[in-house]
N, CA, C and O atoms as CSV, one atom per row, in Angstrom:
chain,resi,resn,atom,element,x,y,z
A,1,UNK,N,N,-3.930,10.721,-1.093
A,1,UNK,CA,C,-2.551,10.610,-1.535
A,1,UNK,C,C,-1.904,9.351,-0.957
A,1,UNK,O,O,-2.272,8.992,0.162
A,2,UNK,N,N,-1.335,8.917,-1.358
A,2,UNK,CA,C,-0.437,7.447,-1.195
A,2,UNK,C,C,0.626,7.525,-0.087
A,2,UNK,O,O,1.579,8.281,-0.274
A,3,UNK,N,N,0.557,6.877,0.947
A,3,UNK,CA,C,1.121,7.003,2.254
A,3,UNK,C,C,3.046,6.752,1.456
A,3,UNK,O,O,3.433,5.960,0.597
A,4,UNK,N,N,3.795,7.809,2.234
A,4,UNK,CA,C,5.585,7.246,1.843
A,4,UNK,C,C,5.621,6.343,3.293
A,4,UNK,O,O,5.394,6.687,4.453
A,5,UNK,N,N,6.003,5.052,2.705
A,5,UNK,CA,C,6.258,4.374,3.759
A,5,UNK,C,C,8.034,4.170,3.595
A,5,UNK,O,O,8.641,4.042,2.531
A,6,UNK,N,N,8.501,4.182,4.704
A,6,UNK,CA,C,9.977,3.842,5.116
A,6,UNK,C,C,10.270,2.662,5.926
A,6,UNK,O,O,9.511,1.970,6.604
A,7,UNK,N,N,11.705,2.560,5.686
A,7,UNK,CA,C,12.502,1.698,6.321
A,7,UNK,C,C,11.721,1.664,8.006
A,7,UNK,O,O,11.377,0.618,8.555
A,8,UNK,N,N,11.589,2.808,8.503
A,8,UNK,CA,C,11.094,3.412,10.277
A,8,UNK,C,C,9.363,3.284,10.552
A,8,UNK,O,O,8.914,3.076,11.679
A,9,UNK,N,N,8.801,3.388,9.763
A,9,UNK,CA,C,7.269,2.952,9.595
A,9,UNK,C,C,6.976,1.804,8.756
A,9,UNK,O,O,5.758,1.644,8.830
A,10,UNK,N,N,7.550,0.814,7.899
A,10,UNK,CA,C,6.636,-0.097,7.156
A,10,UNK,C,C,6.191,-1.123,8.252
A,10,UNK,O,O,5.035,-1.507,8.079
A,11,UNK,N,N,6.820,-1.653,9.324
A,11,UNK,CA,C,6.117,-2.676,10.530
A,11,UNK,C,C,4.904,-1.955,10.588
A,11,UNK,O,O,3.894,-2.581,10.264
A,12,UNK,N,N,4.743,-0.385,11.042
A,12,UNK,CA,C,3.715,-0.466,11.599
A,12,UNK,C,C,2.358,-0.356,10.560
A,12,UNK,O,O,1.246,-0.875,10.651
A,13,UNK,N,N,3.090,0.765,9.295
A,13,UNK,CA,C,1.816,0.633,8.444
A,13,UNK,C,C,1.582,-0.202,7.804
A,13,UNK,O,O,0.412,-0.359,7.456
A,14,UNK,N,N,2.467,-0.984,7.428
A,14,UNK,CA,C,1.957,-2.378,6.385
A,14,UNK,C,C,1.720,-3.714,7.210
A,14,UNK,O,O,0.687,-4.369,7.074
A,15,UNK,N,N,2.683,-4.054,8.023
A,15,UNK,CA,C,2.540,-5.633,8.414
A,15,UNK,C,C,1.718,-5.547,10.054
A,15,UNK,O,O,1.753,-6.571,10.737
A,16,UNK,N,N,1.339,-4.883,10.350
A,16,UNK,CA,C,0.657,-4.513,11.423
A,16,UNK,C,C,-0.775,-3.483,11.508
A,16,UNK,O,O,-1.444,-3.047,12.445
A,17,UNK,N,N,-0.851,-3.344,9.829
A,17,UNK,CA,C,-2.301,-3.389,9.658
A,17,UNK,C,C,-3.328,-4.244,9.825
A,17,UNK,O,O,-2.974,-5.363,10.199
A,18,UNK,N,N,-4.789,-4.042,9.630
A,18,UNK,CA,C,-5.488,-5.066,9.970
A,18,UNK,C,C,-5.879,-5.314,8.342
A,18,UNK,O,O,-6.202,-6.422,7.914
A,19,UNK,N,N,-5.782,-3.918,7.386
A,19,UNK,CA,C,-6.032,-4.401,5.903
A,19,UNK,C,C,-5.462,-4.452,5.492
A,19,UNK,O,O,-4.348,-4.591,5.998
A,20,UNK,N,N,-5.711,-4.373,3.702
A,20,UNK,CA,C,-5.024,-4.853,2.680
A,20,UNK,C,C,-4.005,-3.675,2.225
A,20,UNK,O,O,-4.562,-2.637,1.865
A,21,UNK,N,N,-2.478,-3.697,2.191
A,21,UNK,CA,C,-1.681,-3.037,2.032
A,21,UNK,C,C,-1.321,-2.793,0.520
A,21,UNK,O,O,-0.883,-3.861,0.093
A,22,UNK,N,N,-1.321,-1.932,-0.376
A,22,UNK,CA,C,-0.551,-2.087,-1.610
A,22,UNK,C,C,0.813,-0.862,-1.737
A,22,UNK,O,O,0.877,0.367,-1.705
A,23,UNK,N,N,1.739,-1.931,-1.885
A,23,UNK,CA,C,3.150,-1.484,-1.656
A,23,UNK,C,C,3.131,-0.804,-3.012
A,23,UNK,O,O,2.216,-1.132,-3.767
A,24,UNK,N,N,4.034,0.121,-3.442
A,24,UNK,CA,C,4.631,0.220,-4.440
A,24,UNK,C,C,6.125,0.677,-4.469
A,24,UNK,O,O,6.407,1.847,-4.214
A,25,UNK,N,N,7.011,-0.178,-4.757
A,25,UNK,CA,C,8.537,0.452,-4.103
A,25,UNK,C,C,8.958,0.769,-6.047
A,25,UNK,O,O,8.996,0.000,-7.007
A,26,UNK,N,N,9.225,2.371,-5.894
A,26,UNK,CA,C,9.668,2.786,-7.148
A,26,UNK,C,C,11.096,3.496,-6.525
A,26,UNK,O,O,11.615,3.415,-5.411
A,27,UNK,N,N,11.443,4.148,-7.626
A,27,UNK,CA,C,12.555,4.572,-8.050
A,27,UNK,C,C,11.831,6.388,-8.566
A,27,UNK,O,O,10.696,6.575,-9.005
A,28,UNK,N,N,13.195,7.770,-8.260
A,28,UNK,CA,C,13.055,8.528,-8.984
A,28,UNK,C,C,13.379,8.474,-10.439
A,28,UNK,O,O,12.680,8.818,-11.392
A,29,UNK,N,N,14.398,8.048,-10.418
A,29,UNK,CA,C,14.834,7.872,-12.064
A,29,UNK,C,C,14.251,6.151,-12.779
A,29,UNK,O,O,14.775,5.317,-13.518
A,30,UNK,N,N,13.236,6.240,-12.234
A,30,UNK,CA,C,12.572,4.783,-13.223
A,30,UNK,C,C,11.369,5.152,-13.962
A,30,UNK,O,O,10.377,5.652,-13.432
A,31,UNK,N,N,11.504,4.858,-15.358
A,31,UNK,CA,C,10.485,5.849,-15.867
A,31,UNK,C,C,9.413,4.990,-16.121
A,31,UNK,O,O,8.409,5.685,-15.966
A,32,UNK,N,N,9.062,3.789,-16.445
A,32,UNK,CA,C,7.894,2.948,-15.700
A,32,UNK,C,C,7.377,3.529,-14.077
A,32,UNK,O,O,6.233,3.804,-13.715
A,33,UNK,N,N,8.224,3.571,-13.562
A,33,UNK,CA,C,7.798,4.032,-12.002
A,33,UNK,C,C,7.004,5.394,-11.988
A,33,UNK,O,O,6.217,5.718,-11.099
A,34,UNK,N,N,7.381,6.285,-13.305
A,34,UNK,CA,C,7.114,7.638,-12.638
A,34,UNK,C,C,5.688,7.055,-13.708
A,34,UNK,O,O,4.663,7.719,-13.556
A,35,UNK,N,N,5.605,5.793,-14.818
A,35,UNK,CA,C,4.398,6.155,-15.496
A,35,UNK,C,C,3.189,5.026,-14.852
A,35,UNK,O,O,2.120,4.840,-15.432
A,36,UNK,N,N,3.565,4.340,-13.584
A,36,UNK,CA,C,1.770,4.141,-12.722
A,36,UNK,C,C,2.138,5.119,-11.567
A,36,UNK,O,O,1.819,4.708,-10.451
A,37,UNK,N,N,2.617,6.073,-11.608
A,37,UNK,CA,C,2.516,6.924,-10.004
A,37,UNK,C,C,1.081,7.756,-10.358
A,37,UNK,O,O,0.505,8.062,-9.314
A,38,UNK,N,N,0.587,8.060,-11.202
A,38,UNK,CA,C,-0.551,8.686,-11.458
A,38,UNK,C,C,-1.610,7.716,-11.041
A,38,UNK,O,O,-2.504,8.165,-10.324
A,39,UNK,N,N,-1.650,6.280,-11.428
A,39,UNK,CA,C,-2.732,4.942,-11.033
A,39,UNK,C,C,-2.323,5.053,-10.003
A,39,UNK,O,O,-2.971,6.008,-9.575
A,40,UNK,N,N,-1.467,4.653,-8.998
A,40,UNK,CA,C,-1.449,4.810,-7.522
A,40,UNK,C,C,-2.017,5.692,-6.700
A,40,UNK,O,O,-2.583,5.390,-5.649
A,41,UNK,N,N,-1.880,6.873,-7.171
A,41,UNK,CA,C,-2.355,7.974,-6.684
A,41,UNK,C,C,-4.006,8.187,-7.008
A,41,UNK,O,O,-4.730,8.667,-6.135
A,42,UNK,N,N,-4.363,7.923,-7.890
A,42,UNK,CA,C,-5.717,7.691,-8.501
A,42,UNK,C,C,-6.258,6.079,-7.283
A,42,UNK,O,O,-7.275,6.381,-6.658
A,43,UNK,N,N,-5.975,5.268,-7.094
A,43,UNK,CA,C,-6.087,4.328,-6.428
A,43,UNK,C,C,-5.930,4.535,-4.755
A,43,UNK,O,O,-6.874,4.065,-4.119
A,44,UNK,N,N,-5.426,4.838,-4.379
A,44,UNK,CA,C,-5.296,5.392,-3.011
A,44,UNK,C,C,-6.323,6.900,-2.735
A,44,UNK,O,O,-6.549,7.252,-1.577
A,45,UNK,N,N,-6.659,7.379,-3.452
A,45,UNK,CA,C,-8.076,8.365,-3.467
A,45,UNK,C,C,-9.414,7.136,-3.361
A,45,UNK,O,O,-10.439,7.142,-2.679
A,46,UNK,N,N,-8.981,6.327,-4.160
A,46,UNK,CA,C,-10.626,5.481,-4.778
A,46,UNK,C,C,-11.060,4.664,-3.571
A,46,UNK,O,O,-12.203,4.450,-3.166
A,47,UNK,N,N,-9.510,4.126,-2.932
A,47,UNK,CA,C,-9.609,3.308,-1.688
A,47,UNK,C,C,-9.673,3.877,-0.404
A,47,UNK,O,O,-9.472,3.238,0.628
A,48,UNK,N,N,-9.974,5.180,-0.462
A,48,UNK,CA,C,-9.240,5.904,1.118
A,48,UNK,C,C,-10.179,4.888,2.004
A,48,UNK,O,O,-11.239,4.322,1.734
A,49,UNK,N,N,-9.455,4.894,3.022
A,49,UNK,CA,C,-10.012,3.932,4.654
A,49,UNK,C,C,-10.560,3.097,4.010
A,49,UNK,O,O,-11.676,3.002,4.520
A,50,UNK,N,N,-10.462,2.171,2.909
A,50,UNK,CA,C,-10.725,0.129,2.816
A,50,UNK,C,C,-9.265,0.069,2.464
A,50,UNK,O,O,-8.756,-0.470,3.447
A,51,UNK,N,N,-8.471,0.287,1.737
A,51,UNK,CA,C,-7.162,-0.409,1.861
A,51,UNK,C,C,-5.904,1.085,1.361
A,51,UNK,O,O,-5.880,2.111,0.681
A,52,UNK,N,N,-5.104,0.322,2.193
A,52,UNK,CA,C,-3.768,1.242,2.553
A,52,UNK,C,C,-2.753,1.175,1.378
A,52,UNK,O,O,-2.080,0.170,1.147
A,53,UNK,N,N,-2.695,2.324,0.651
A,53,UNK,CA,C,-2.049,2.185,-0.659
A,53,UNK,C,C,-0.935,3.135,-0.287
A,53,UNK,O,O,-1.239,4.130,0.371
A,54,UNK,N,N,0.417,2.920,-0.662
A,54,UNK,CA,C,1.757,3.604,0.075
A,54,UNK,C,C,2.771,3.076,-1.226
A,54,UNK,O,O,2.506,2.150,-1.993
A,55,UNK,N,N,4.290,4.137,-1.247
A,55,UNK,CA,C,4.948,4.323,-2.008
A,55,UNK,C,C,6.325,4.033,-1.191
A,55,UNK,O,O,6.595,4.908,-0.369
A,56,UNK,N,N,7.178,3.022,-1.275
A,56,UNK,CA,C,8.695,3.210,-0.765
A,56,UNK,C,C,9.714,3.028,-2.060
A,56,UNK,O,O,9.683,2.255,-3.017
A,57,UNK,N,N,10.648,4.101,-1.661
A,57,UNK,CA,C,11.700,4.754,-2.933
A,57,UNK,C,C,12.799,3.862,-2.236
A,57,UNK,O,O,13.247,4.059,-1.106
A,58,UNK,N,N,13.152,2.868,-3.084
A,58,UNK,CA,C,14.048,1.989,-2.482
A,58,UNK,C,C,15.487,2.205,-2.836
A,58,UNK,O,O,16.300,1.298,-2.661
A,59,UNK,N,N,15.956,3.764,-3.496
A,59,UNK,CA,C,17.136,4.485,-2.863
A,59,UNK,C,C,16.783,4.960,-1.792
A,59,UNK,O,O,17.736,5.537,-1.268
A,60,UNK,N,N,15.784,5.012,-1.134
A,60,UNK,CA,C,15.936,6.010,0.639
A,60,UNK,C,C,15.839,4.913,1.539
A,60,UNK,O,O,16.163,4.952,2.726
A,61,UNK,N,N,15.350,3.868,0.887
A,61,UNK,CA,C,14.745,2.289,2.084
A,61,UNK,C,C,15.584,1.312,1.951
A,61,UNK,O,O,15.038,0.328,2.452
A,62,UNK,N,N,16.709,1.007,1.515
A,62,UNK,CA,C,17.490,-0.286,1.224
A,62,UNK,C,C,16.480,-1.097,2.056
A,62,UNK,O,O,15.705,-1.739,1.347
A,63,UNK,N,N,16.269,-1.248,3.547
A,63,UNK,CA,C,16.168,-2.484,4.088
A,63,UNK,C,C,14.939,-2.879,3.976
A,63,UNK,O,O,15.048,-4.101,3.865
A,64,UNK,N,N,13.676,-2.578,3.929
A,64,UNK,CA,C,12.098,-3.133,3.644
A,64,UNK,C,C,13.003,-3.790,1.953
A,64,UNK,O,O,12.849,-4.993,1.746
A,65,UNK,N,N,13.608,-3.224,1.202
A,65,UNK,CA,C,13.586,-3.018,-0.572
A,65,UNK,C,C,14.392,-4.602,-0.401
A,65,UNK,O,O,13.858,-5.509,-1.041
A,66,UNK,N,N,15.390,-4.893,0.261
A,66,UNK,CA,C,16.233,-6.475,0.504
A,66,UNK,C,C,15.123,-7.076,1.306
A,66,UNK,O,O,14.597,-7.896,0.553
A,67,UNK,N,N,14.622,-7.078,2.237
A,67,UNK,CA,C,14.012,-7.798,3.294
A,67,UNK,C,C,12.765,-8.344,2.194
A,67,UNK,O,O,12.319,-9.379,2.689
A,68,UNK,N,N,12.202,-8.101,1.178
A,68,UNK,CA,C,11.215,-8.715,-0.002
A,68,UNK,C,C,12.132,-8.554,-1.334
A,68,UNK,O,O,11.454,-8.761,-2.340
A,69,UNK,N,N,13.162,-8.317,-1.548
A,69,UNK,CA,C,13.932,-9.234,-2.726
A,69,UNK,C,C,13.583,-8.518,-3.411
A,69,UNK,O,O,13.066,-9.227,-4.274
A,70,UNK,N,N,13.442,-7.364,-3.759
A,70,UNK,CA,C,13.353,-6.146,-4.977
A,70,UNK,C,C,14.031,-6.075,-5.441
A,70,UNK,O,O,14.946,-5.446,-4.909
A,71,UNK,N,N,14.324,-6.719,-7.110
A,71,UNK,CA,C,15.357,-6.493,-7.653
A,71,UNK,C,C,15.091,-5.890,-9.379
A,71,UNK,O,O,15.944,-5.549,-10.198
A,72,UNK,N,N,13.080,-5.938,-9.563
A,72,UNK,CA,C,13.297,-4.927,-10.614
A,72,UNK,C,C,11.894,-3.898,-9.577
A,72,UNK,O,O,11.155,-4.049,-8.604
A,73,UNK,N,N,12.230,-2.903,-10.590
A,73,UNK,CA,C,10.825,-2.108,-10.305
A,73,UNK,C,C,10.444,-1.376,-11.363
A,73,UNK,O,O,11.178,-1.108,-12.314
A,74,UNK,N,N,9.057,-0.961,-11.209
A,74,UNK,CA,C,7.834,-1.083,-10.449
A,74,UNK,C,C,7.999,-2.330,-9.410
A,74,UNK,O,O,8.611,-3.195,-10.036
A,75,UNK,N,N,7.813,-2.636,-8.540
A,75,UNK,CA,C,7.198,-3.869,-8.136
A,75,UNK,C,C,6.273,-3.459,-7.159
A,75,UNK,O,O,6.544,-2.759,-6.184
A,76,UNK,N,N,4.954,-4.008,-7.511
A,76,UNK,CA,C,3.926,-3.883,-6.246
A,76,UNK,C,C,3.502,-4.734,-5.570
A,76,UNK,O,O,3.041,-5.683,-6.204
A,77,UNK,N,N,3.441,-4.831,-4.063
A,77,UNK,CA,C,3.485,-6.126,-3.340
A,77,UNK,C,C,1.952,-5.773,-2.694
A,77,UNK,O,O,1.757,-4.689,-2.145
A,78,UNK,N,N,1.125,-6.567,-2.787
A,78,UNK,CA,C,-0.172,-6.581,-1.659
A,78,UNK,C,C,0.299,-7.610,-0.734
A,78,UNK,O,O,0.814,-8.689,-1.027
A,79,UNK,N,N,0.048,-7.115,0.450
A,79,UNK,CA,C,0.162,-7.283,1.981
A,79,UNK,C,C,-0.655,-7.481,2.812
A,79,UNK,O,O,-0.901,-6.384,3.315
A,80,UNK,N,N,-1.404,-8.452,3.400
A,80,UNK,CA,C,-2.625,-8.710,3.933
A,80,UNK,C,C,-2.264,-9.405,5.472
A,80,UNK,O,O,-2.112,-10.627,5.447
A,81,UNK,N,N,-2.179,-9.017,6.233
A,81,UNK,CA,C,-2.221,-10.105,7.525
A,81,UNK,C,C,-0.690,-9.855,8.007
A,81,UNK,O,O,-0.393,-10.551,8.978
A,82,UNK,N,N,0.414,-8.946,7.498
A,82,UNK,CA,C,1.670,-9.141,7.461
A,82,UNK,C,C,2.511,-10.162,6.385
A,82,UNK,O,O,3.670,-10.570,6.451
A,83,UNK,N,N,1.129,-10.478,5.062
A,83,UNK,CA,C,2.094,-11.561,4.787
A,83,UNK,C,C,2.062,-10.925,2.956
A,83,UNK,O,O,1.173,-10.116,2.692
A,84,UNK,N,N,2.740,-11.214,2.172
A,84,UNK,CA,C,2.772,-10.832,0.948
A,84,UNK,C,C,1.993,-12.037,0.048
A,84,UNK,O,O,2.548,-13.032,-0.419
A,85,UNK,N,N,0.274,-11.612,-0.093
A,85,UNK,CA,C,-0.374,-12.345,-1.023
A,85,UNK,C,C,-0.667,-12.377,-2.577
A,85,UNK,O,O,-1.436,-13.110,-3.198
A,86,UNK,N,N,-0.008,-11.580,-2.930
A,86,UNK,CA,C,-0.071,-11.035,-4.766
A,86,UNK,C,C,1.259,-10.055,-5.027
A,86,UNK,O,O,1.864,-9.516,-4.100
A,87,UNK,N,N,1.505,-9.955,-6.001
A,87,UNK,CA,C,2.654,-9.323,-6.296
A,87,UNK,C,C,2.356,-8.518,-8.263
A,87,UNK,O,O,2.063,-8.968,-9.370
A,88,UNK,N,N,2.532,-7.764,-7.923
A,88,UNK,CA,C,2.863,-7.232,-9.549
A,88,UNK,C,C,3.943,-6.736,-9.943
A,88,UNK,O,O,4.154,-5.836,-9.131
A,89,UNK,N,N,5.041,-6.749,-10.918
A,89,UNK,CA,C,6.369,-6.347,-11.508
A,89,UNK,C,C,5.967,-5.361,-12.955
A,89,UNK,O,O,4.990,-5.767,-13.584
A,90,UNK,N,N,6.390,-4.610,-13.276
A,90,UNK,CA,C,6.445,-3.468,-14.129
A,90,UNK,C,C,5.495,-2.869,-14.493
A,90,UNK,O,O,4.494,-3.352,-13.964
A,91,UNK,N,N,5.273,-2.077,-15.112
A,91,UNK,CA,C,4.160,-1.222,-15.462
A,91,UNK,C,C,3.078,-1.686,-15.797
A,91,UNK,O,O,3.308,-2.289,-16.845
A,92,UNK,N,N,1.472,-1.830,-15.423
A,92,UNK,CA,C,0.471,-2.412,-15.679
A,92,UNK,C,C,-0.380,-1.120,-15.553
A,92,UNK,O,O,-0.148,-0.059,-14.974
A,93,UNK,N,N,-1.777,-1.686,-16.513
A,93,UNK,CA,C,-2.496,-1.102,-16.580
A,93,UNK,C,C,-3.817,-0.671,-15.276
A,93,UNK,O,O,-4.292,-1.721,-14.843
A,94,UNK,N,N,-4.083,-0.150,-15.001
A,94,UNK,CA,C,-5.222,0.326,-13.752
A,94,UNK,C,C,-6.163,-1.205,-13.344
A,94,UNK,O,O,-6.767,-1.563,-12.332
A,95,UNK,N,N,-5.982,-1.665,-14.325
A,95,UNK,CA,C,-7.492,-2.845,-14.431
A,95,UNK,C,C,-6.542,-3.696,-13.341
A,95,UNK,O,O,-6.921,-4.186,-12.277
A,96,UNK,N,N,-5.361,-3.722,-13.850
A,96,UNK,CA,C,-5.081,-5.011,-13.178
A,96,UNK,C,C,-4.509,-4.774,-11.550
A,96,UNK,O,O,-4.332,-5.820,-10.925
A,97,UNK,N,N,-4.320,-3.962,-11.093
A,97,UNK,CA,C,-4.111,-3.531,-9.784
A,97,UNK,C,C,-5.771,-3.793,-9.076
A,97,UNK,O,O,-6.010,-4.648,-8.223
A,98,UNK,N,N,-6.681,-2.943,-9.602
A,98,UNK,CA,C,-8.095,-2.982,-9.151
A,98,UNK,C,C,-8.311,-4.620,-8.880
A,98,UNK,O,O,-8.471,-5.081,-7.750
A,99,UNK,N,N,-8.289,-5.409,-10.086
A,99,UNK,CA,C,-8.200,-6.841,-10.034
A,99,UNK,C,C,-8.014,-7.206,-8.745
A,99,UNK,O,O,-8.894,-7.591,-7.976
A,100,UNK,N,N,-6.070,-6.997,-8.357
A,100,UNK,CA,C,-5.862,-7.603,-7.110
A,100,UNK,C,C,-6.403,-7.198,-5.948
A,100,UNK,O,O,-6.615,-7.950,-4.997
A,101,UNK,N,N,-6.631,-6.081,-5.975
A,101,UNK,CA,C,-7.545,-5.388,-4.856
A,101,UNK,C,C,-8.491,-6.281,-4.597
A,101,UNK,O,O,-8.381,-7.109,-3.693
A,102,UNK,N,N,-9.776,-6.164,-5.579
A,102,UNK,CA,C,-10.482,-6.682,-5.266
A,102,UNK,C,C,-10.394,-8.036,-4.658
A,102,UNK,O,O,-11.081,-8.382,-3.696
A,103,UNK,N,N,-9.651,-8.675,-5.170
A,103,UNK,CA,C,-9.718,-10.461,-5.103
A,103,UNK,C,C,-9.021,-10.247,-2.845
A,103,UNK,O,O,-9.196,-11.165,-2.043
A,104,UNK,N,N,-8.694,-9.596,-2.657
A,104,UNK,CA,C,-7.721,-9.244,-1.725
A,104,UNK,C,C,-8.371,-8.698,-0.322
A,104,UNK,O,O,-8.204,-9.085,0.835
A,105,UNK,N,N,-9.130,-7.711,-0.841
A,105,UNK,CA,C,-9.375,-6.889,0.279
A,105,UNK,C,C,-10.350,-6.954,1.435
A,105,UNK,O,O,-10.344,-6.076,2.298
């Protein structure tokens, strides 16, 4: 299952990992958001222990959601080293998340 990361844990689980992080900051009422929460969740099973796949609801997180400039969502950020190396914006298909993974991890 896909780690909820918050405002109080993203230092330690994302930018203070040693792997590859994939953010996904959705929304309850975003209905792109609610339609890759099934690929995320499918993806964070496929990856357990090689890379850290996590969900922040950026009505509960304002500050991680400003501190990377979220201003549509879906947006998925991969995170490697503490630093943001790939980025994806709205609903995509499975292939292309795997894509960044791979190229990433």
């Amino acid at each position: 299952m896909a780690l909820e990361l918050t405002d109080a844990n993203f230092k330690t689980e994302v930018l203070d990992s040693d792997k590859l992080s994939v953010v996904d900051f959705w929304a309850e009422w975003c209905g792109p958001c609610r339609a890759i929460g099934p690929v995320i969740e499918e993806l964070a099973k496929e990856y357990d222990g090689k890379v850290k796949i996590g969900k922040v609801n950026v009505d509960n997180n304002p500050q991680v959601s400003m501190n990377y400039g979220i201003t549509s969502i879906p947006a998925i950020l991969f995170v490697k080293g503490g630093v943001v190396v790939d980025k994806l914006v709205g609903a995509q298909p499975k292939a292309n998340f795997v894509k960044k993974i791979e190229a990433h991890k």
